[in-house]
C-alpha atoms as one frame of an Amber mdcrd trajectory, in Angstrom:
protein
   0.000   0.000   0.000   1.169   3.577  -0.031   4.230   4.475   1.997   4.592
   8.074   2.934   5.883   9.481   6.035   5.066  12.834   4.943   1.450  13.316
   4.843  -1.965  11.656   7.058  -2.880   8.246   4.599  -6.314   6.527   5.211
  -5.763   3.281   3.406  -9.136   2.293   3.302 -10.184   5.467   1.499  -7.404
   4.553  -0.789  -8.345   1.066  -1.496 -12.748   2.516  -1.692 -11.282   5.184
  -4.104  -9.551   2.661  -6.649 -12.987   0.586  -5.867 -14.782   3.472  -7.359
 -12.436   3.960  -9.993 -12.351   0.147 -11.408 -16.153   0.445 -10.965 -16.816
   3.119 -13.505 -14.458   1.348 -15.979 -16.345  -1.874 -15.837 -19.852   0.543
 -16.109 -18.597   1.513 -19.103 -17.272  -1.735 -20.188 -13.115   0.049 -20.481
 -10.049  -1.590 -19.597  -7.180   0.146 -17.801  -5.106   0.758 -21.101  -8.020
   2.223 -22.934  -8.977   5.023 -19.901  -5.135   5.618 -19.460  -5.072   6.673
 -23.181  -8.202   9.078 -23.035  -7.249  10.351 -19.516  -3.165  10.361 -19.238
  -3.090   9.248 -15.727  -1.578   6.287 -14.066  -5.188   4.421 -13.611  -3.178
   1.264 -12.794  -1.203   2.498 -10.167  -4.126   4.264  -8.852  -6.391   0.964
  -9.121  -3.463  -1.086  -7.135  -3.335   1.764  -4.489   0.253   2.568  -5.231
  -0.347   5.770  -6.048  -3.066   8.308  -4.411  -5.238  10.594  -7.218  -5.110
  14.111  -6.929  -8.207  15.436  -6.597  -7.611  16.834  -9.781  -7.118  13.754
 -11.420 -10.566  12.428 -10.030 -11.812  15.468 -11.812 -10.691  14.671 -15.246
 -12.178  11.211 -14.587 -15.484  13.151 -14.011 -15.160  15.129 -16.586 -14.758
  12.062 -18.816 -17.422   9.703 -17.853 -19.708  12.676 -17.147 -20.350  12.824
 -13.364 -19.961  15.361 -10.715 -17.528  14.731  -8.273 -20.360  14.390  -5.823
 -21.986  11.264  -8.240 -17.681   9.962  -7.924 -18.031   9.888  -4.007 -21.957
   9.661  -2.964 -21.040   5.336  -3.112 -18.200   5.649  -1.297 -20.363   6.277
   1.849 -17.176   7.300   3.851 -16.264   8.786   6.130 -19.072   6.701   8.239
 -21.078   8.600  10.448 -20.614   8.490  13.923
């Protein structure tokens, strides 16, 4: 998983994040190569939580299968509520 001394890492948003990522692709019926080419980002490395998208980067995949931000997260349900 991702290493960084640096910077607060919540793994398990990590891993619901790539979830959400992989999910859309299969929605859509797109493998990894084919987003990668229409997006330029590292989708793999994102997917296999070794990297962490920008928030940026979740916008462009947004922007390309045509949902808010707020449509990217609303199924990640997380944080829980307390």
């Amino acid at each position: 998983m991702v290493k960084s001394p640096r910077y607060y890492v919540n793994s398990k948003f990590v891993e619901r994040v790539a979830q959400r990522i992989k999910e859309l692709r299969n929605e859509h019926n797109h493998t990894q190569e084919y987003l990668i080419e229409k997006v330029h980002l590292s989708i793999n490395s994102y997917e296999a939580g070794t990297k962490i998208p920008t928030l940026m980067s979740l916008f462009k995949i947004c922007e390309f299968y045509n949902i808010t931000l707020g449509e990217f997260f609303a199924p990640l349900n997380y944080p829980p509520k307390k």
